[in-house]
C-alpha atoms as an extended CHARMM CRD file, in Angstrom:
* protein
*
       157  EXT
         1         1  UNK       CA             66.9040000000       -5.4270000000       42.4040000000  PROA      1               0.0000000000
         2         2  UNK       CA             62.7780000000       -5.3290000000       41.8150000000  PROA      2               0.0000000000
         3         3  UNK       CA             61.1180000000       -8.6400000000       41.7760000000  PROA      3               0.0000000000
         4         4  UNK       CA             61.1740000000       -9.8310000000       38.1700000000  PROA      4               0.0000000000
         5         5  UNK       CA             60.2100000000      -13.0660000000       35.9740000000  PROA      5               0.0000000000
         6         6  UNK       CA             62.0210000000      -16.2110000000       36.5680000000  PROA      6               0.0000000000
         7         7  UNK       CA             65.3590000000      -16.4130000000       35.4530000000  PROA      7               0.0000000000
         8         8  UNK       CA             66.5290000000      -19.8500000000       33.7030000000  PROA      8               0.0000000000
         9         9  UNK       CA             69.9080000000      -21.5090000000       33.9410000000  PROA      9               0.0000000000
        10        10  UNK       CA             70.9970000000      -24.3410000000       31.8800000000  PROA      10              0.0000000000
        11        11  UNK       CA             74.6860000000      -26.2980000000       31.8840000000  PROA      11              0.0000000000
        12        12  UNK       CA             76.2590000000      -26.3710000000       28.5090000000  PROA      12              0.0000000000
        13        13  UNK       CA             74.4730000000      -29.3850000000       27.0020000000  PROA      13              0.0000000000
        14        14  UNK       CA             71.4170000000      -28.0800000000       27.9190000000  PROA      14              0.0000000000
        15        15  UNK       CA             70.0530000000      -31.5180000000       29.6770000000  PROA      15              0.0000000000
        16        16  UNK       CA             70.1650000000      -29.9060000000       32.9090000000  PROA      16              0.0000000000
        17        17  UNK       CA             67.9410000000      -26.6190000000       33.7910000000  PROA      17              0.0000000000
        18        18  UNK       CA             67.1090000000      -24.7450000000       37.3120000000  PROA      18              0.0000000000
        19        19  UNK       CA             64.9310000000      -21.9370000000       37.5390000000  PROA      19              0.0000000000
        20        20  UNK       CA             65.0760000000      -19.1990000000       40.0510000000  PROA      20              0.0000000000
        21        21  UNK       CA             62.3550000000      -17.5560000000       41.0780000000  PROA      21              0.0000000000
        22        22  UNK       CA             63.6990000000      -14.1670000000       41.7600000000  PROA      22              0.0000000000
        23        23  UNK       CA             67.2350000000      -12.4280000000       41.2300000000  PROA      23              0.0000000000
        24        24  UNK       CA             70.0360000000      -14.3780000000       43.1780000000  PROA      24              0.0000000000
        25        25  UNK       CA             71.1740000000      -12.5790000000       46.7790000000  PROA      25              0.0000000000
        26        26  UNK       CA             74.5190000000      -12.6460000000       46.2140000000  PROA      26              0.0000000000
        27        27  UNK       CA             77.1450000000      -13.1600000000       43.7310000000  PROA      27              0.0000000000
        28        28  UNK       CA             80.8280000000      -13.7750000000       44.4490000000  PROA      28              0.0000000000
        29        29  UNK       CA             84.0380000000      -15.8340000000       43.3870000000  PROA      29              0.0000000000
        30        30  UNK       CA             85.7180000000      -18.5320000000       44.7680000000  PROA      30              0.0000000000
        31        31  UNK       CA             89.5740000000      -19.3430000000       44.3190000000  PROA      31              0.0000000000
        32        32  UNK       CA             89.3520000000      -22.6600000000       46.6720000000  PROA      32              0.0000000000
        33        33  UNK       CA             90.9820000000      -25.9270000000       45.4380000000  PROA      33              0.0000000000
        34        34  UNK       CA             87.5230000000      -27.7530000000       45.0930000000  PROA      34              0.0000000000
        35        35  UNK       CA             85.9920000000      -24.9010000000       42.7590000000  PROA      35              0.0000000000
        36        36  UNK       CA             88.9860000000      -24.7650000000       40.7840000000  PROA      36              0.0000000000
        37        37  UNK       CA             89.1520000000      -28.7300000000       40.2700000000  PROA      37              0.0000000000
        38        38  UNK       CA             85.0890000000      -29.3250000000       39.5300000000  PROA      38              0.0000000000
        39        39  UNK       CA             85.0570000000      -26.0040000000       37.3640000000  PROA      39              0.0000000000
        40        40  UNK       CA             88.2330000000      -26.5080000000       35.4830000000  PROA      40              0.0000000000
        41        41  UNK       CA             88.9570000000      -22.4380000000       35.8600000000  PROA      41              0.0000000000
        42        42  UNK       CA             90.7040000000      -20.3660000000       38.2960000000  PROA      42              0.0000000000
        43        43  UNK       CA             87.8200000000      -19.4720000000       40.4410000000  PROA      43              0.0000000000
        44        44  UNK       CA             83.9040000000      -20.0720000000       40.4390000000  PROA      44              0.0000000000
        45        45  UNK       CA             81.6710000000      -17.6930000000       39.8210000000  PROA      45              0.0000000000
        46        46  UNK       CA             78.8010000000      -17.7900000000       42.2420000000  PROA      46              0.0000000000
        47        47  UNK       CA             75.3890000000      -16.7260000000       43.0340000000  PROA      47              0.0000000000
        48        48  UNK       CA             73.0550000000      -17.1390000000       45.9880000000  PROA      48              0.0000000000
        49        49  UNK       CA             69.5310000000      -17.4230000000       46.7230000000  PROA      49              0.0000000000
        50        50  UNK       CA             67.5130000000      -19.0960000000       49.0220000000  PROA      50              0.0000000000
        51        51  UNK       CA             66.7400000000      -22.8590000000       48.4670000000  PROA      51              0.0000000000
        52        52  UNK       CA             63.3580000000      -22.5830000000       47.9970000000  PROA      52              0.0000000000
        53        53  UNK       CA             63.5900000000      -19.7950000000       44.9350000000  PROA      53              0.0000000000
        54        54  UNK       CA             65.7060000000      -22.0010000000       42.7260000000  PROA      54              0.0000000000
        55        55  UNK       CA             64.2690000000      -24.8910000000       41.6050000000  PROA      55              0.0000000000
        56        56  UNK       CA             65.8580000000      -28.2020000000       39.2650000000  PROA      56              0.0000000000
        57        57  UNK       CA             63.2060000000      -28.1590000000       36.3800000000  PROA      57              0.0000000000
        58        58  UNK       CA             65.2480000000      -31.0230000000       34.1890000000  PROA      58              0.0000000000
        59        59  UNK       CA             68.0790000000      -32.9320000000       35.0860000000  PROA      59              0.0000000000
        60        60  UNK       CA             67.4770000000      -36.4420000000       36.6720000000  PROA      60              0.0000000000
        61        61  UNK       CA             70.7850000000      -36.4930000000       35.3170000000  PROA      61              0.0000000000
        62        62  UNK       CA             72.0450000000      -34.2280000000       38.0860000000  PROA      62              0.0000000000
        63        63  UNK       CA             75.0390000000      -36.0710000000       40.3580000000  PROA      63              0.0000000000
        64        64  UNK       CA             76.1560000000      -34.2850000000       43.3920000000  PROA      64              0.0000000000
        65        65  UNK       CA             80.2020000000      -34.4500000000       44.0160000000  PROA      65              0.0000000000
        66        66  UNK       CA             82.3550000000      -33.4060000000       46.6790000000  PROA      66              0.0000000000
        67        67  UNK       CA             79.2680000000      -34.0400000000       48.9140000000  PROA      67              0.0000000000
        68        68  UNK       CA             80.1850000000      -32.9610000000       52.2950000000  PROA      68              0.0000000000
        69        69  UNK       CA             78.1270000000      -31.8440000000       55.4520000000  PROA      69              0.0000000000
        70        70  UNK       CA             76.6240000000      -28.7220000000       54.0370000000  PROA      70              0.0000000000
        71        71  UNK       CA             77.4800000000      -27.5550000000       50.5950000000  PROA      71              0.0000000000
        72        72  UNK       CA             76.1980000000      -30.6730000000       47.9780000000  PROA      72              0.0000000000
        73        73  UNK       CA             77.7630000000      -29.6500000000       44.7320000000  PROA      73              0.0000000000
        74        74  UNK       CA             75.2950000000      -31.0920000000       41.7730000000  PROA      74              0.0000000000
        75        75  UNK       CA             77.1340000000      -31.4350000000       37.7280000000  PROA      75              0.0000000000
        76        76  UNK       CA             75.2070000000      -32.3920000000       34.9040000000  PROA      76              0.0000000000
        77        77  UNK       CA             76.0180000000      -36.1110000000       34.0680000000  PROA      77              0.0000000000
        78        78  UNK       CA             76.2310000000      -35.4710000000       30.6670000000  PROA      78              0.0000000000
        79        79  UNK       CA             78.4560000000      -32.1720000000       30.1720000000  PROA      79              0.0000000000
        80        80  UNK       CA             79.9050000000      -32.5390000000       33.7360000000  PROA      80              0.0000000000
        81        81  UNK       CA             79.7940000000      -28.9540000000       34.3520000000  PROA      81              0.0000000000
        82        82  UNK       CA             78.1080000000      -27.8950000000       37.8520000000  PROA      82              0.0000000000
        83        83  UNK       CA             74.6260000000      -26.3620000000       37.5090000000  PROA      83              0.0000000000
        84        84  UNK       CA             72.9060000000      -26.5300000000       41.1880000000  PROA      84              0.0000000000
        85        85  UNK       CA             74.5900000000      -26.6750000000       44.4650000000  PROA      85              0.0000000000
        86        86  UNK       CA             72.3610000000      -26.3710000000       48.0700000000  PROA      86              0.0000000000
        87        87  UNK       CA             73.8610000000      -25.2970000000       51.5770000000  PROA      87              0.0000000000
        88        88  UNK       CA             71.5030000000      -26.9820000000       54.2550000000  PROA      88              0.0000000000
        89        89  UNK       CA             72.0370000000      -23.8730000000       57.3620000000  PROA      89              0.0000000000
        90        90  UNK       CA             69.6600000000      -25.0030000000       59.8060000000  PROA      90              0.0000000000
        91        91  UNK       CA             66.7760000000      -27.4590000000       59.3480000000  PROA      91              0.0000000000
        92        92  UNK       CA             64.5940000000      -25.7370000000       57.3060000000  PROA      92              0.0000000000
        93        93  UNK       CA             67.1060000000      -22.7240000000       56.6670000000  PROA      93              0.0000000000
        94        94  UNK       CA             68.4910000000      -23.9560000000       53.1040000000  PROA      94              0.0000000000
        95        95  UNK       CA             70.2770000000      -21.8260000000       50.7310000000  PROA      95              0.0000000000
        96        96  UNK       CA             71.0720000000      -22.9850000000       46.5290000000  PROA      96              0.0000000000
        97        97  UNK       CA             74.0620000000      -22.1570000000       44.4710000000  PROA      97              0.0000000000
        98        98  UNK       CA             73.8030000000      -21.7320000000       40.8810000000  PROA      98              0.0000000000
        99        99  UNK       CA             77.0360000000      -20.5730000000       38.6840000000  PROA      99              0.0000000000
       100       100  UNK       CA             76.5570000000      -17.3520000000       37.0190000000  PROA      100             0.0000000000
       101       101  UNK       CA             77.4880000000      -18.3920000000       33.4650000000  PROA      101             0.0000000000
       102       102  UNK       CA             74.5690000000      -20.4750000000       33.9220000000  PROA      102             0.0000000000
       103       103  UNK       CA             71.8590000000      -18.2370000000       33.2740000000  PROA      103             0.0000000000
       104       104  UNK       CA             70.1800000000      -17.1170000000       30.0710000000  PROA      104             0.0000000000
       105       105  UNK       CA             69.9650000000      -13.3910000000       31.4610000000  PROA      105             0.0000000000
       106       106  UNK       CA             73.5080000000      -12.3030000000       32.6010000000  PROA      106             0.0000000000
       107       107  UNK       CA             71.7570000000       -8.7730000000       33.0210000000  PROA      107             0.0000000000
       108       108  UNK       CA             69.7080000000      -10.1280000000       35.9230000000  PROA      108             0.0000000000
       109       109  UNK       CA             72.7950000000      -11.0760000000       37.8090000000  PROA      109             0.0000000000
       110       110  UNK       CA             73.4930000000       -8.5840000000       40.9860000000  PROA      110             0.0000000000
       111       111  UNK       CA             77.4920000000       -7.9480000000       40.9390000000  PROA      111             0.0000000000
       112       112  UNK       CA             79.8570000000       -9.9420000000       42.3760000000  PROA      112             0.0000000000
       113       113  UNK       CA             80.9040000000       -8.8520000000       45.9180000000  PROA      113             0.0000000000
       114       114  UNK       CA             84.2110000000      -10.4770000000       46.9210000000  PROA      114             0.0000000000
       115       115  UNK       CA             86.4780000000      -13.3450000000       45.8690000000  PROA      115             0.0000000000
       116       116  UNK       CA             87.0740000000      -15.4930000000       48.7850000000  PROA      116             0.0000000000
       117       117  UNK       CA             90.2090000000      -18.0570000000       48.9290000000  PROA      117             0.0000000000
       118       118  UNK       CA             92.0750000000      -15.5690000000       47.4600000000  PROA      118             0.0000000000
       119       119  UNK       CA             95.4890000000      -16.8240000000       48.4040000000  PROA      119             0.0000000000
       120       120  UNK       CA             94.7140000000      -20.2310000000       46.2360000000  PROA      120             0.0000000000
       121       121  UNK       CA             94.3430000000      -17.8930000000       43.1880000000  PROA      121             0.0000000000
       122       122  UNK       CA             96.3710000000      -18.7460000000       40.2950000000  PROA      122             0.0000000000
       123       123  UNK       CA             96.8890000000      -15.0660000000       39.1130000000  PROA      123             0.0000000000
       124       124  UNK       CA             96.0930000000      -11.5730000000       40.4380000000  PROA      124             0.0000000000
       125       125  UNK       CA             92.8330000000       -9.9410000000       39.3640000000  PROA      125             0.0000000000
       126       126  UNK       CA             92.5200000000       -6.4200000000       39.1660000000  PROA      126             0.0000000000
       127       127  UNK       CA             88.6570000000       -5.9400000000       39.2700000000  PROA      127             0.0000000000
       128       128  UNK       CA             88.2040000000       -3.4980000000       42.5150000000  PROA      128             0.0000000000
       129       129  UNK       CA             86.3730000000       -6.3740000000       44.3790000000  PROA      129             0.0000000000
       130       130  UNK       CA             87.2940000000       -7.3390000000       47.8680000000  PROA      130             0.0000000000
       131       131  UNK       CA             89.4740000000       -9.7390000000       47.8660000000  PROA      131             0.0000000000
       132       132  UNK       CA             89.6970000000      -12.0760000000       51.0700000000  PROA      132             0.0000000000
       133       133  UNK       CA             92.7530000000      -14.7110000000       51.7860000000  PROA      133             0.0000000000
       134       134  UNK       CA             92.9240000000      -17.2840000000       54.5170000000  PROA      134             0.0000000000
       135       135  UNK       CA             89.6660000000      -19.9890000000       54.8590000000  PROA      135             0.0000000000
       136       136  UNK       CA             88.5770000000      -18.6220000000       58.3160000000  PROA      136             0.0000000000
       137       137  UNK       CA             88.6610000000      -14.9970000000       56.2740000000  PROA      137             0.0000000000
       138       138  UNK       CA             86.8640000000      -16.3260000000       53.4460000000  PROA      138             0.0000000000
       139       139  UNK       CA             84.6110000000      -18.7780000000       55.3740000000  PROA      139             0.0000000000
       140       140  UNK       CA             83.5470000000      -15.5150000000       58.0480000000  PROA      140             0.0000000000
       141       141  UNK       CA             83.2560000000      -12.8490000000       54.9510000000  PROA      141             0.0000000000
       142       142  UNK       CA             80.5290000000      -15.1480000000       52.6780000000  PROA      142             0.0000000000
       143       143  UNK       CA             78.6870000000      -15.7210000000       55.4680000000  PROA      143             0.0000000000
       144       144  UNK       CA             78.6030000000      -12.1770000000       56.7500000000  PROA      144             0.0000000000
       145       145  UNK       CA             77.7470000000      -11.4710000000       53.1630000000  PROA      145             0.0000000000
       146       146  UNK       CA             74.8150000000      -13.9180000000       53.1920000000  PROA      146             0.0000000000
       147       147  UNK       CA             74.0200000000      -12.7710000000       56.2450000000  PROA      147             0.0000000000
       148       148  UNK       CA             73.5950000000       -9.2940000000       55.0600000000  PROA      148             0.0000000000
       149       149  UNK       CA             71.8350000000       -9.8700000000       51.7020000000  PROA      149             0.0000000000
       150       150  UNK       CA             69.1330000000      -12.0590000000       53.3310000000  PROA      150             0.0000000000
       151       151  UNK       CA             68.4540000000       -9.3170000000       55.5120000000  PROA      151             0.0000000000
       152       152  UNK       CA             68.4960000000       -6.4970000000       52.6690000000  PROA      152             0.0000000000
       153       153  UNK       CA             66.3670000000       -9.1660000000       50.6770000000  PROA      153             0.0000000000
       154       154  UNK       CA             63.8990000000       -9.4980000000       54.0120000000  PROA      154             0.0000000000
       155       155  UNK       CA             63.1990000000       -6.0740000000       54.4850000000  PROA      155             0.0000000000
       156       156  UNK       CA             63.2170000000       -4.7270000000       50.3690000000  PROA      156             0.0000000000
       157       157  UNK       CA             59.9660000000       -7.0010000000       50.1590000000  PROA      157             0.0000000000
């Protein structure tokens, strides 16, 4: 992917917006319980980018849920519908999660690369992506992905 404008995301009532400074890392999908309950749909659909490239333009109305020690998961409090997420790695290592059907330009969006917590998935998907059962599985396979696009990222500048 070439370095191109900033890409805008909005949730459906358009009260909250992020921008992202450059295409996301990473893209993949998500079959765990969590995504599945604060999505309403059978799996997220994810993208990546460091923490410092995405930024939350509008949306004081933003409400984190299912905080836990590293992934904060932000919703709009008006539609409810997730629009920002960070990861905090390391201090000063953070990474941000924005949904994919959040952004204006779909065409911007690298392709997904796996669909982790496969075994909670509510149907089969035949879409010739790696798919990856079991949370240690799932858990060691994004962050080997991660891994790997913030090193492609790193050395494509």
């Amino acid at each position: 992917m070439t370095n191109s404008p900033e890409l805008s995301c909005r949730c459906e009532c358009e009260q909250s917006r992020v921008n992202v400074a450059k295409p996301p890392m990473l893209r993949f999908h998500c079959h765990c319980t969590i995504c599945q309950n604060l999505y309403q749909r059978p799996f997220s659909d994810v993208t990546v980018m460091w923490a410092k490239d995405a930024k939350l333009t509008q949306g004081g109305q933003v409400e984190f849920k299912r905080p836990g020690w590293l992934l904060k998961r932000g919703v709009c409090t008006q539609c409810q519908q997730p629009i920002f997420a960070t990861m905090t790695l390391f201090p000063g290592i953070k990474l941000a999660f924005v949904p994919a059907n959040r952004y204006d330009n779909q065409a911007a969006l690298p392709t997904a690369k796996a669909h982790i917590f496969y075994h909670r998935s509510q149907s089969d998907i035949d879409d010739g992506i790696t798919k990856v059962a079991g949370f240690i599985k799932s858990e060691c396979v994004v962050s080997w992905l991660i891994v790997k696009s913030a090193v492609i990222q790193l050395f494509a500048r």
